[in-house]
mmCIF file of the N, C-alpha and C atoms, coordinates in Angstrom:
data_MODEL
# 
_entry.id   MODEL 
# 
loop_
_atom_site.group_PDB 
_atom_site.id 
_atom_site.type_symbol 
_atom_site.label_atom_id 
_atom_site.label_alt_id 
_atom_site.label_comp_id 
_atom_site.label_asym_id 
_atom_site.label_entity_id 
_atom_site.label_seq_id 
_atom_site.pdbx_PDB_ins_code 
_atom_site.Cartn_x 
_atom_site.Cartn_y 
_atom_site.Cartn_z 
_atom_site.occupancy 
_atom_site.B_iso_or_equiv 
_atom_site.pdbx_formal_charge 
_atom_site.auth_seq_id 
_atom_site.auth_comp_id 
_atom_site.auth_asym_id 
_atom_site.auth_atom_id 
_atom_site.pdbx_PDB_model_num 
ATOM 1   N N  . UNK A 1 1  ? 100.787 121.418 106.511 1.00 0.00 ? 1  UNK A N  1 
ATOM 2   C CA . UNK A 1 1  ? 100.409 121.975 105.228 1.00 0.00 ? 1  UNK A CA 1 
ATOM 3   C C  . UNK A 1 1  ? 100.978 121.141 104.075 1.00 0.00 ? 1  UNK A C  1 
ATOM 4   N N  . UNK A 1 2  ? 101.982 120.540 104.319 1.00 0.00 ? 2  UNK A N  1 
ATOM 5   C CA . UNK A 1 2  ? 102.689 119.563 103.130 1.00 0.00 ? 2  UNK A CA 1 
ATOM 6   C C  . UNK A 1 2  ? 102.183 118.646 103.090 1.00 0.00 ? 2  UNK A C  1 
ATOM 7   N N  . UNK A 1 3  ? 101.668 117.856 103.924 1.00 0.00 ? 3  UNK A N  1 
ATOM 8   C CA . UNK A 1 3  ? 101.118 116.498 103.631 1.00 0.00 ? 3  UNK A CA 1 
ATOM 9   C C  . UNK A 1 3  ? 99.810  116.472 103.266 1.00 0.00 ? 3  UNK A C  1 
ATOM 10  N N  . UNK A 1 4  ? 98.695  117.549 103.797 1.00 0.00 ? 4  UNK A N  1 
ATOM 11  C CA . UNK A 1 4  ? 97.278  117.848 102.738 1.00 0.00 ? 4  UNK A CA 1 
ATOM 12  C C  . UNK A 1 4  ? 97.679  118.384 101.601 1.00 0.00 ? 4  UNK A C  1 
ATOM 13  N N  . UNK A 1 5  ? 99.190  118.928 100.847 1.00 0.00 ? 5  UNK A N  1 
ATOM 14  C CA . UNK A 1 5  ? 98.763  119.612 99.652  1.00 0.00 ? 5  UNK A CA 1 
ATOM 15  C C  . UNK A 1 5  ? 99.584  118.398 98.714  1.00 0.00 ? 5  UNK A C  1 
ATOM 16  N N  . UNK A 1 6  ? 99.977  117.888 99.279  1.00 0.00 ? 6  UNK A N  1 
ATOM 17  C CA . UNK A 1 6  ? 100.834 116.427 98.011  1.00 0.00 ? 6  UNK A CA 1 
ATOM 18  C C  . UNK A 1 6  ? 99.858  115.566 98.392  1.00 0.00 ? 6  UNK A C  1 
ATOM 19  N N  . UNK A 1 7  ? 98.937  115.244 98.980  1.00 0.00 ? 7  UNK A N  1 
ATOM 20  C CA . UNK A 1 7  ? 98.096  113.958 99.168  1.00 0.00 ? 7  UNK A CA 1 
ATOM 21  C C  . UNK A 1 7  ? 96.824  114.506 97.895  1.00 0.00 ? 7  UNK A C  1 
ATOM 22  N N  . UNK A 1 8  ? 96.644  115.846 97.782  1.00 0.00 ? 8  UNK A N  1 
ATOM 23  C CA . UNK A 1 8  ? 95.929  116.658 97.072  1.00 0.00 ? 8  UNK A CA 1 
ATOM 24  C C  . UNK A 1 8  ? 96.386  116.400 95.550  1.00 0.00 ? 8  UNK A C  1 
ATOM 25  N N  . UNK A 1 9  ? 97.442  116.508 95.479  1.00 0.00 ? 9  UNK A N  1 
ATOM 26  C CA . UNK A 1 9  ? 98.435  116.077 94.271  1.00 0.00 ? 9  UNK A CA 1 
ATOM 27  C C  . UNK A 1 9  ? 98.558  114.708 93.677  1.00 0.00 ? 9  UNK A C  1 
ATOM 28  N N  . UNK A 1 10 ? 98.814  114.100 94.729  1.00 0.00 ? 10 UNK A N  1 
ATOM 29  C CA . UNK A 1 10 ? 98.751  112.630 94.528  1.00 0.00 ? 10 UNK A CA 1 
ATOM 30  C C  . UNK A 1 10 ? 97.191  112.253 93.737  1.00 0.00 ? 10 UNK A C  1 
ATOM 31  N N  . UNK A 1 11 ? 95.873  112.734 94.739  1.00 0.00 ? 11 UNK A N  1 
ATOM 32  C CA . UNK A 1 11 ? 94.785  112.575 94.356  1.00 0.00 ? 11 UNK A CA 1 
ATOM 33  C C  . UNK A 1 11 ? 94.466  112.904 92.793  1.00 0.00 ? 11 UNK A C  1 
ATOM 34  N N  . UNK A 1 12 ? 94.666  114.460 92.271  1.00 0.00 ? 12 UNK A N  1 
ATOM 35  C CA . UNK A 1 12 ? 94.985  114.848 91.204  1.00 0.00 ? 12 UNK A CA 1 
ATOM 36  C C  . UNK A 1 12 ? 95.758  114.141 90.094  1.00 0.00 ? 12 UNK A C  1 
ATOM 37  N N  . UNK A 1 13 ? 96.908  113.573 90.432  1.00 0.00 ? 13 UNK A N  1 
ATOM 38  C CA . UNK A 1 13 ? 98.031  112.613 89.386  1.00 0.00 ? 13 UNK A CA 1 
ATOM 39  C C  . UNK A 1 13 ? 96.939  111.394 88.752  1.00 0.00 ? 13 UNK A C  1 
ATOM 40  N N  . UNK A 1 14 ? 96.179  110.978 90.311  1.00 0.00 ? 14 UNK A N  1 
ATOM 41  C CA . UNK A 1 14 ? 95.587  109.530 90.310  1.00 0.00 ? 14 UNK A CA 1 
ATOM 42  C C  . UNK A 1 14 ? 94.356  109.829 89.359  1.00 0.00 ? 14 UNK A C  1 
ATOM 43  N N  . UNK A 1 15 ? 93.571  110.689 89.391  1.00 0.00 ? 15 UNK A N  1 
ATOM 44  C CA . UNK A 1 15 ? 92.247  111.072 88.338  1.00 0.00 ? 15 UNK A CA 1 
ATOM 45  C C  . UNK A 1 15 ? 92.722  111.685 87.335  1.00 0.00 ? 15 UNK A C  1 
ATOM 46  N N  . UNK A 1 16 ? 93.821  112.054 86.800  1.00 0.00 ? 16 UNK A N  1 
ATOM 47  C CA . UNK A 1 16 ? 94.099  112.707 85.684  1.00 0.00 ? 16 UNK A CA 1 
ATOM 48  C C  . UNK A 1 16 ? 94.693  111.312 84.638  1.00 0.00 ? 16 UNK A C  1 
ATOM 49  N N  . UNK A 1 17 ? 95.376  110.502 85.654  1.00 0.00 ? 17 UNK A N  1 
ATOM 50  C CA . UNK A 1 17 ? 96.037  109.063 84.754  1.00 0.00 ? 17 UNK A CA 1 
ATOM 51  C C  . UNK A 1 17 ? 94.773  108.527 84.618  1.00 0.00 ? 17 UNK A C  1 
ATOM 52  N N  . UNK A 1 18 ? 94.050  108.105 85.561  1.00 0.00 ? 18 UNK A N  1 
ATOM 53  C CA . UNK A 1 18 ? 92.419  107.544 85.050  1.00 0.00 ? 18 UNK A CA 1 
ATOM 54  C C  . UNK A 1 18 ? 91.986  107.734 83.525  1.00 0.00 ? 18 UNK A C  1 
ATOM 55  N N  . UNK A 1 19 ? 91.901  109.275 84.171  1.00 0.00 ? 19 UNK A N  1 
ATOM 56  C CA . UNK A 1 19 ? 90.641  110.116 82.421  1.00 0.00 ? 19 UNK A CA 1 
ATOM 57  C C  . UNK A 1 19 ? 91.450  109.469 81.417  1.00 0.00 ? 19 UNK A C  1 
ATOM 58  N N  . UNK A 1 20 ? 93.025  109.206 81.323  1.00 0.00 ? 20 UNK A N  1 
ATOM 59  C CA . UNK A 1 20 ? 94.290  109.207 80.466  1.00 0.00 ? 20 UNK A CA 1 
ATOM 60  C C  . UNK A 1 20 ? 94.230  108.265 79.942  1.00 0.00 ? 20 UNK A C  1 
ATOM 61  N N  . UNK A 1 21 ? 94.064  107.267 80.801  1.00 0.00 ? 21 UNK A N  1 
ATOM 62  C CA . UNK A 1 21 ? 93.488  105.848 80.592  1.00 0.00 ? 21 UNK A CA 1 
ATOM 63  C C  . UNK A 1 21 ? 92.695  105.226 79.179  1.00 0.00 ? 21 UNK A C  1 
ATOM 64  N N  . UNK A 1 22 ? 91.519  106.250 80.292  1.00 0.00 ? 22 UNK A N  1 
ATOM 65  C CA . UNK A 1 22 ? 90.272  105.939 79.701  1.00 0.00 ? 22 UNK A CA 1 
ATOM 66  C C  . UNK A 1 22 ? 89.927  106.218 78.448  1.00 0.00 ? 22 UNK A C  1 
ATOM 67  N N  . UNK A 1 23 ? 90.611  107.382 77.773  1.00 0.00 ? 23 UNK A N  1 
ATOM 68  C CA . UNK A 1 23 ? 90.469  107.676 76.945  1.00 0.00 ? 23 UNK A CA 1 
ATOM 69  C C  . UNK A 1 23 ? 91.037  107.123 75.585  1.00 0.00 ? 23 UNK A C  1 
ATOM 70  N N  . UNK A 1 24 ? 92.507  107.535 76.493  1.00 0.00 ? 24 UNK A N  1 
ATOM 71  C CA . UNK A 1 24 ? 93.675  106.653 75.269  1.00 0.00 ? 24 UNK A CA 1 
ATOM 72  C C  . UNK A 1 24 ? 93.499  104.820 74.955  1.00 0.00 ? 24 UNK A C  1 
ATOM 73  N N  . UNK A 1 25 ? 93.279  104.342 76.299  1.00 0.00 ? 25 UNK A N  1 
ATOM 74  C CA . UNK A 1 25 ? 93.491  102.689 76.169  1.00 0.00 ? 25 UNK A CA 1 
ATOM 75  C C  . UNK A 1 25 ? 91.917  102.269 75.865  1.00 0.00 ? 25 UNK A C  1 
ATOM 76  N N  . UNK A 1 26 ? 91.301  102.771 75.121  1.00 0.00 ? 26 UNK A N  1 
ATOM 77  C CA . UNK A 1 26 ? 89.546  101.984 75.263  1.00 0.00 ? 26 UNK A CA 1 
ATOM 78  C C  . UNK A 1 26 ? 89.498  100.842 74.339  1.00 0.00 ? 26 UNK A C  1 
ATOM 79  N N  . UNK A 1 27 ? 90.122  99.688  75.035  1.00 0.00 ? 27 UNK A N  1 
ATOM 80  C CA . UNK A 1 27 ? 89.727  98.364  74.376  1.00 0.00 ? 27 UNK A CA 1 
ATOM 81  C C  . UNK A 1 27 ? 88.858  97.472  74.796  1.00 0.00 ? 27 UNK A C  1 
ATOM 82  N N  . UNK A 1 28 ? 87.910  98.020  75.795  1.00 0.00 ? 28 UNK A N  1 
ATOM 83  C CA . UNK A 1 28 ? 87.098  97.036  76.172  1.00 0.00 ? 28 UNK A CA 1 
ATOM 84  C C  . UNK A 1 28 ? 86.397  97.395  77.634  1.00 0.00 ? 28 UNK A C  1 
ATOM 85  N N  . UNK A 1 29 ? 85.036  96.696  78.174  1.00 0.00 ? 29 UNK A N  1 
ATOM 86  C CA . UNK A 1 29 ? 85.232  96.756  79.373  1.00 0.00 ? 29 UNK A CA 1 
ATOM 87  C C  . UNK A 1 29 ? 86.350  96.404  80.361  1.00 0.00 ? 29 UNK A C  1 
ATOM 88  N N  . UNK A 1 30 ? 87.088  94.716  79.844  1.00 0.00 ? 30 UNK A N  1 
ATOM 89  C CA . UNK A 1 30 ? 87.504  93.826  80.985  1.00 0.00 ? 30 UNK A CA 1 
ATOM 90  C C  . UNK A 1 30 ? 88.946  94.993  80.851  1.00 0.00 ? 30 UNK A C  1 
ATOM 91  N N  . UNK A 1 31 ? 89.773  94.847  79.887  1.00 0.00 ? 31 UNK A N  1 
ATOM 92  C CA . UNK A 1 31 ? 90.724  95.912  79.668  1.00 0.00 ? 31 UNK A CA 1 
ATOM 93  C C  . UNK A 1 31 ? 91.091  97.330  80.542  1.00 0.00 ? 31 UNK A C  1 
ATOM 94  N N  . UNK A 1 32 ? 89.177  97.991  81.067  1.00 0.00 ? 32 UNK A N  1 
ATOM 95  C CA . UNK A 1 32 ? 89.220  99.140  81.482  1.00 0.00 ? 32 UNK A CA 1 
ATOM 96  C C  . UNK A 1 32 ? 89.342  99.137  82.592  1.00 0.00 ? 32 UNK A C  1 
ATOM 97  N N  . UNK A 1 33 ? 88.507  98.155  83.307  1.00 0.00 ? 33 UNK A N  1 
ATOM 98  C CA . UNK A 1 33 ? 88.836  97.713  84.208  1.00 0.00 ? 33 UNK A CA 1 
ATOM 99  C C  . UNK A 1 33 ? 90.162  97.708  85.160  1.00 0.00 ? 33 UNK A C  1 
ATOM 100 N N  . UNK A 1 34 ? 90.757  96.621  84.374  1.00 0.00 ? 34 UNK A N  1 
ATOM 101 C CA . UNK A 1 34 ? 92.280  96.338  84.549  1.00 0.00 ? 34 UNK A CA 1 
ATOM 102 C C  . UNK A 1 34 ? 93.075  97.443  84.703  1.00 0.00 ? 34 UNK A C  1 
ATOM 103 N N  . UNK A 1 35 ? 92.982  98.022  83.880  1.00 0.00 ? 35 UNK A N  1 
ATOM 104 C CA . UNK A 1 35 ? 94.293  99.891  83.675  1.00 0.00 ? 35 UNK A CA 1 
ATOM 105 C C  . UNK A 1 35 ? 93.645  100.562 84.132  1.00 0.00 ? 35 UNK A C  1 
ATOM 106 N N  . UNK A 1 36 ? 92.367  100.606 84.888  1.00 0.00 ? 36 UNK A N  1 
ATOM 107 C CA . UNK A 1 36 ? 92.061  101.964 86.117  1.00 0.00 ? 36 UNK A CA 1 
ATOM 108 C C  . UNK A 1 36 ? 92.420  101.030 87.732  1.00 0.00 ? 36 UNK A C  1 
ATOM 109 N N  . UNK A 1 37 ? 92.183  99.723  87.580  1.00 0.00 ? 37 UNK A N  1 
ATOM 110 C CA . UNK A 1 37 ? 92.585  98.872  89.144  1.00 0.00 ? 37 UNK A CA 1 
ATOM 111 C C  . UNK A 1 37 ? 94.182  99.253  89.261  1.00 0.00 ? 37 UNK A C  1 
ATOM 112 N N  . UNK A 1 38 ? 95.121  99.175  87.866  1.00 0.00 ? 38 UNK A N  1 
ATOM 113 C CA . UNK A 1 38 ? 96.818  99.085  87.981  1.00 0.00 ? 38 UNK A CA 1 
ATOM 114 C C  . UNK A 1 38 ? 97.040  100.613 88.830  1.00 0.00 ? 38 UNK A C  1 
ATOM 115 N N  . UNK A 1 39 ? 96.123  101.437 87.990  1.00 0.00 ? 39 UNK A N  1 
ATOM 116 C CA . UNK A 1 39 ? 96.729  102.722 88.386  1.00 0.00 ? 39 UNK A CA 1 
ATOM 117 C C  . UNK A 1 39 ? 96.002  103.456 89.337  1.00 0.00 ? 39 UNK A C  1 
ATOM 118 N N  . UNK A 1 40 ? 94.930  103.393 89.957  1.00 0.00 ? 40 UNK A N  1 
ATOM 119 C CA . UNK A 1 40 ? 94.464  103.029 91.582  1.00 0.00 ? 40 UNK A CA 1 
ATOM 120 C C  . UNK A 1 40 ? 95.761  102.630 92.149  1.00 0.00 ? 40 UNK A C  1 
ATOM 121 N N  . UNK A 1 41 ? 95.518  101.025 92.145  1.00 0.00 ? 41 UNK A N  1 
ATOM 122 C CA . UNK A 1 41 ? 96.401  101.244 92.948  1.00 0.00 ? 41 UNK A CA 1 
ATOM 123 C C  . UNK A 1 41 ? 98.156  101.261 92.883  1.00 0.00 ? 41 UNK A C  1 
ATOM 124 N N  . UNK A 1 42 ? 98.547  102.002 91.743  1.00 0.00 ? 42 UNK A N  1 
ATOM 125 C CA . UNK A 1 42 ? 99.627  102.328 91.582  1.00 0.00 ? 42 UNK A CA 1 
ATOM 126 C C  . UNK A 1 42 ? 100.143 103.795 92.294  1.00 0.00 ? 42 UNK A C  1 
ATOM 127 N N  . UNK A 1 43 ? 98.940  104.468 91.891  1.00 0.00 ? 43 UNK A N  1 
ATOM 128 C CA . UNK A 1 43 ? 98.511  106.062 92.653  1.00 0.00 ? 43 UNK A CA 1 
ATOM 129 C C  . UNK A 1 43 ? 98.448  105.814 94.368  1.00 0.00 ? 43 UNK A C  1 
ATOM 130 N N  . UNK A 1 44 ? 97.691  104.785 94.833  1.00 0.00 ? 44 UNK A N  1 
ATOM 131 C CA . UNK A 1 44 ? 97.625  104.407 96.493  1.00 0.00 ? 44 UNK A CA 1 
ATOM 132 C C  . UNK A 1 44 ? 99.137  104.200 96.904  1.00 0.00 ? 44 UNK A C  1 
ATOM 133 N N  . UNK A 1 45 ? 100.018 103.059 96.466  1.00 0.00 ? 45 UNK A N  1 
ATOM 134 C CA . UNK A 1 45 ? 101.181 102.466 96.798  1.00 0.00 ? 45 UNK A CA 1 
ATOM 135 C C  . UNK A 1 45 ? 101.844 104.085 97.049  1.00 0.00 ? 45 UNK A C  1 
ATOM 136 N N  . UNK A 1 46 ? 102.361 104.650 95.925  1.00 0.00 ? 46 UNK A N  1 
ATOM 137 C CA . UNK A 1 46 ? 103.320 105.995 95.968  1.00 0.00 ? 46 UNK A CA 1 
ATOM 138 C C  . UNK A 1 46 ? 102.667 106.551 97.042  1.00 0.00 ? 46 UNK A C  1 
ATOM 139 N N  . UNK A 1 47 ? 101.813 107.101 97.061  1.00 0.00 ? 47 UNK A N  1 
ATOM 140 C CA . UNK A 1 47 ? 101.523 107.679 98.136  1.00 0.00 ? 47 UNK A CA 1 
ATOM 141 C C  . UNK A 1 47 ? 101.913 107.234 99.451  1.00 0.00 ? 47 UNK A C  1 
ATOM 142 N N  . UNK A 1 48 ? 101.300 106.308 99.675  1.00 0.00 ? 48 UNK A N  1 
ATOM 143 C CA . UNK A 1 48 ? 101.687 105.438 100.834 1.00 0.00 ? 48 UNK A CA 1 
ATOM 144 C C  . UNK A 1 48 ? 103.115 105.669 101.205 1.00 0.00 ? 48 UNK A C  1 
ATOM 145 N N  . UNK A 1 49 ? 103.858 105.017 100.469 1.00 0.00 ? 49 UNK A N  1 
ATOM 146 C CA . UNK A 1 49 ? 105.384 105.366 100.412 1.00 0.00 ? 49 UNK A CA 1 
ATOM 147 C C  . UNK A 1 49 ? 105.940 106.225 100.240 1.00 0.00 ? 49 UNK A C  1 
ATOM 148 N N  . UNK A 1 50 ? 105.343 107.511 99.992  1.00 0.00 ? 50 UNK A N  1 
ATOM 149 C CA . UNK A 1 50 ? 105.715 108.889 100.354 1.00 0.00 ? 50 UNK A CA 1 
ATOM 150 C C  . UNK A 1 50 ? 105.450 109.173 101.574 1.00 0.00 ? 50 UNK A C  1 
ATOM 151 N N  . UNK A 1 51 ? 103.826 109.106 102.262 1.00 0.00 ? 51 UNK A N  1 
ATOM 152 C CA . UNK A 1 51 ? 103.150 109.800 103.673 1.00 0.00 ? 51 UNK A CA 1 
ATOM 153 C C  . UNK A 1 51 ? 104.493 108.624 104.564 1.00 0.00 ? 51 UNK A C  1 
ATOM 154 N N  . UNK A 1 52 ? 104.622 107.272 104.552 1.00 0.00 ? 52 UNK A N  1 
ATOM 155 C CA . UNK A 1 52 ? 105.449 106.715 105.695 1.00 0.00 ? 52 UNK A CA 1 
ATOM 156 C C  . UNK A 1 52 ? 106.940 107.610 105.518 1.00 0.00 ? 52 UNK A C  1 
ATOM 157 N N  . UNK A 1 53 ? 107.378 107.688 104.617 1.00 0.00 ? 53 UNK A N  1 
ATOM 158 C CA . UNK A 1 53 ? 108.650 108.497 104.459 1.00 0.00 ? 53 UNK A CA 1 
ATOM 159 C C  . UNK A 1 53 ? 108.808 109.899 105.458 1.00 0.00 ? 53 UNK A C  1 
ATOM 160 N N  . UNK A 1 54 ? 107.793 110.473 104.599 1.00 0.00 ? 54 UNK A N  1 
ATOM 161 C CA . UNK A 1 54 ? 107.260 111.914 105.484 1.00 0.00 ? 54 UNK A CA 1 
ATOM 162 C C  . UNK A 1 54 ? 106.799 111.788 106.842 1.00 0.00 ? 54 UNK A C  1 
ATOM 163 N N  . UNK A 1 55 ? 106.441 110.982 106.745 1.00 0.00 ? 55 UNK A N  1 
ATOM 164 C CA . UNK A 1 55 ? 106.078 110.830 108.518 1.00 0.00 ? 55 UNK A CA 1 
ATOM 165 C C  . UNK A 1 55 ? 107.214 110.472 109.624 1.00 0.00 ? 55 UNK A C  1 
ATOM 166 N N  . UNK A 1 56 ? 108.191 109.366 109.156 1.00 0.00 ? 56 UNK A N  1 
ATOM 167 C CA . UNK A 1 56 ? 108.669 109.117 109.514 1.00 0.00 ? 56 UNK A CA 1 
ATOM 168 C C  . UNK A 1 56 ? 109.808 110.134 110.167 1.00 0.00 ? 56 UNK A C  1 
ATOM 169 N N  . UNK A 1 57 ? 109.900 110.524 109.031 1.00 0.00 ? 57 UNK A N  1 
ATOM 170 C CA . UNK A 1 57 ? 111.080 112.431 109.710 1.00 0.00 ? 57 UNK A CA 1 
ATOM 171 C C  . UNK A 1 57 ? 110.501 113.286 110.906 1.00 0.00 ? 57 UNK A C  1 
ATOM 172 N N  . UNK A 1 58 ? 109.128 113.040 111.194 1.00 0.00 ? 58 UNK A N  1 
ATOM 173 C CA . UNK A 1 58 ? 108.824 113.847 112.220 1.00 0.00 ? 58 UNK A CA 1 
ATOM 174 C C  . UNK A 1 58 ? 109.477 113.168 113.281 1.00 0.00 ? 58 UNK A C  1 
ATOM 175 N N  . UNK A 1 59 ? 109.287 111.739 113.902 1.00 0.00 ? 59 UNK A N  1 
ATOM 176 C CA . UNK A 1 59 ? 109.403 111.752 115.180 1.00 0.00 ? 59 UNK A CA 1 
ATOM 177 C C  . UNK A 1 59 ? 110.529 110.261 114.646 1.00 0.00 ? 59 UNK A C  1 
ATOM 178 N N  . UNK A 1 60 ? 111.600 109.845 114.473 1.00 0.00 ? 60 UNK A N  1 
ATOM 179 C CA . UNK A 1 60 ? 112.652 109.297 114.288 1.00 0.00 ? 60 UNK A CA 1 
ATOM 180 C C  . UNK A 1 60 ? 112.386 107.886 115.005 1.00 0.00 ? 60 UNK A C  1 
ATOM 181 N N  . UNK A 1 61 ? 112.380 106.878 114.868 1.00 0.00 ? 61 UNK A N  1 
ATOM 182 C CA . UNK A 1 61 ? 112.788 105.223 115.782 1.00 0.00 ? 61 UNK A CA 1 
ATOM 183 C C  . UNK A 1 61 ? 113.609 105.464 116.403 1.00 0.00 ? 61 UNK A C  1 
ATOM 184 N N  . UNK A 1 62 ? 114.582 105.392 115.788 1.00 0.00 ? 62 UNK A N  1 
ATOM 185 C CA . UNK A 1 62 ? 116.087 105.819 116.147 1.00 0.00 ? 62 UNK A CA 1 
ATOM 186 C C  . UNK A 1 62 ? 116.201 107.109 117.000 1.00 0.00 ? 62 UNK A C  1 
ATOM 187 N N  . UNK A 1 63 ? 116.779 106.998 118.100 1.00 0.00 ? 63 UNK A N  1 
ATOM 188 C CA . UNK A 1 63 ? 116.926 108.796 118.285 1.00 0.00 ? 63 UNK A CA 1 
ATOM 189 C C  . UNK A 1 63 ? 118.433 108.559 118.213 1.00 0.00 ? 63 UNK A C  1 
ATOM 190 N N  . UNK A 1 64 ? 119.051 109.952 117.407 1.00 0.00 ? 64 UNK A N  1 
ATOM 191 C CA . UNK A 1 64 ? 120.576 110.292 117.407 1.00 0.00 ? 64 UNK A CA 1 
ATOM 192 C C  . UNK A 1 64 ? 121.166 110.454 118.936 1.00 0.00 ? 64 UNK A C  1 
ATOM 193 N N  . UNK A 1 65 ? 122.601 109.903 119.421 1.00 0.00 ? 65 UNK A N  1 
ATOM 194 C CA . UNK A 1 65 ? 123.004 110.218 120.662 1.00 0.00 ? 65 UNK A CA 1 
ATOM 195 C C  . UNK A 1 65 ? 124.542 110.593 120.095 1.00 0.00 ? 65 UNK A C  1 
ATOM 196 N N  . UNK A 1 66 ? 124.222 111.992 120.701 1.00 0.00 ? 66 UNK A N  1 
ATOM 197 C CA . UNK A 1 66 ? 125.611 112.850 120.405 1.00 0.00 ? 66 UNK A CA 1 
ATOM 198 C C  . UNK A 1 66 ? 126.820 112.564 121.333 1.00 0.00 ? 66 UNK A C  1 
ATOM 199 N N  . UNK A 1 67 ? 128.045 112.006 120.938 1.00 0.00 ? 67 UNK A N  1 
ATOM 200 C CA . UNK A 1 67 ? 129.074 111.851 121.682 1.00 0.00 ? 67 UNK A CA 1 
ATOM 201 C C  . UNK A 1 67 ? 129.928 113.688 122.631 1.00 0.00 ? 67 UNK A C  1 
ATOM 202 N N  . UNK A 1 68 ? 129.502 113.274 123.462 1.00 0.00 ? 68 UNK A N  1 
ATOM 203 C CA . UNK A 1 68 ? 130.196 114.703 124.137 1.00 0.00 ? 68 UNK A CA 1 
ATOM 204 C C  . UNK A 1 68 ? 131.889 115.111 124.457 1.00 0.00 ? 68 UNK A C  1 
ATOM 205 N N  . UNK A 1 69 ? 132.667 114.515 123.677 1.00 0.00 ? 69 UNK A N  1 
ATOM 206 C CA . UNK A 1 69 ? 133.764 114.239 124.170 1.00 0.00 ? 69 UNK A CA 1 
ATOM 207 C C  . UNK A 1 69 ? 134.659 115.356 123.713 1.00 0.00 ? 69 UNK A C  1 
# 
């Protein structure tokens, strides 16, 4: 349930900075271009680097070995 409702979020952050963009920065086509590609994929990267984070806690590389002594 956490990782469909922040990927949901993420999606949301990523089209809301768009419109934000688009609206506030309108200097041009080549310009618009540019500041919806940054924040694509600025919006992709975080994510990314959130879902490997989150994922990663499920099932560990590493497994812990408890000293029994």
């Amino acid at each position: 349930m956490g990782f469909l409702v922040t990927t949901l979020i993420f999606i949301v952050i990523g089209i809301i900075a768009s419109l934000f963009a688009r609206i506030c920065f309108n200097k041009g086509p080549s310009t618009n271009l540019l500041c919806l590609t940054l924040i694509i994929t600025a919006t992709v990267c975080c994510w990314m680097m959130w879902a490997i984070v989150y994922l990663a806690q499920m099932k560990p590389l590493i497994v812990p070995i408890l000293n029994e002594e």
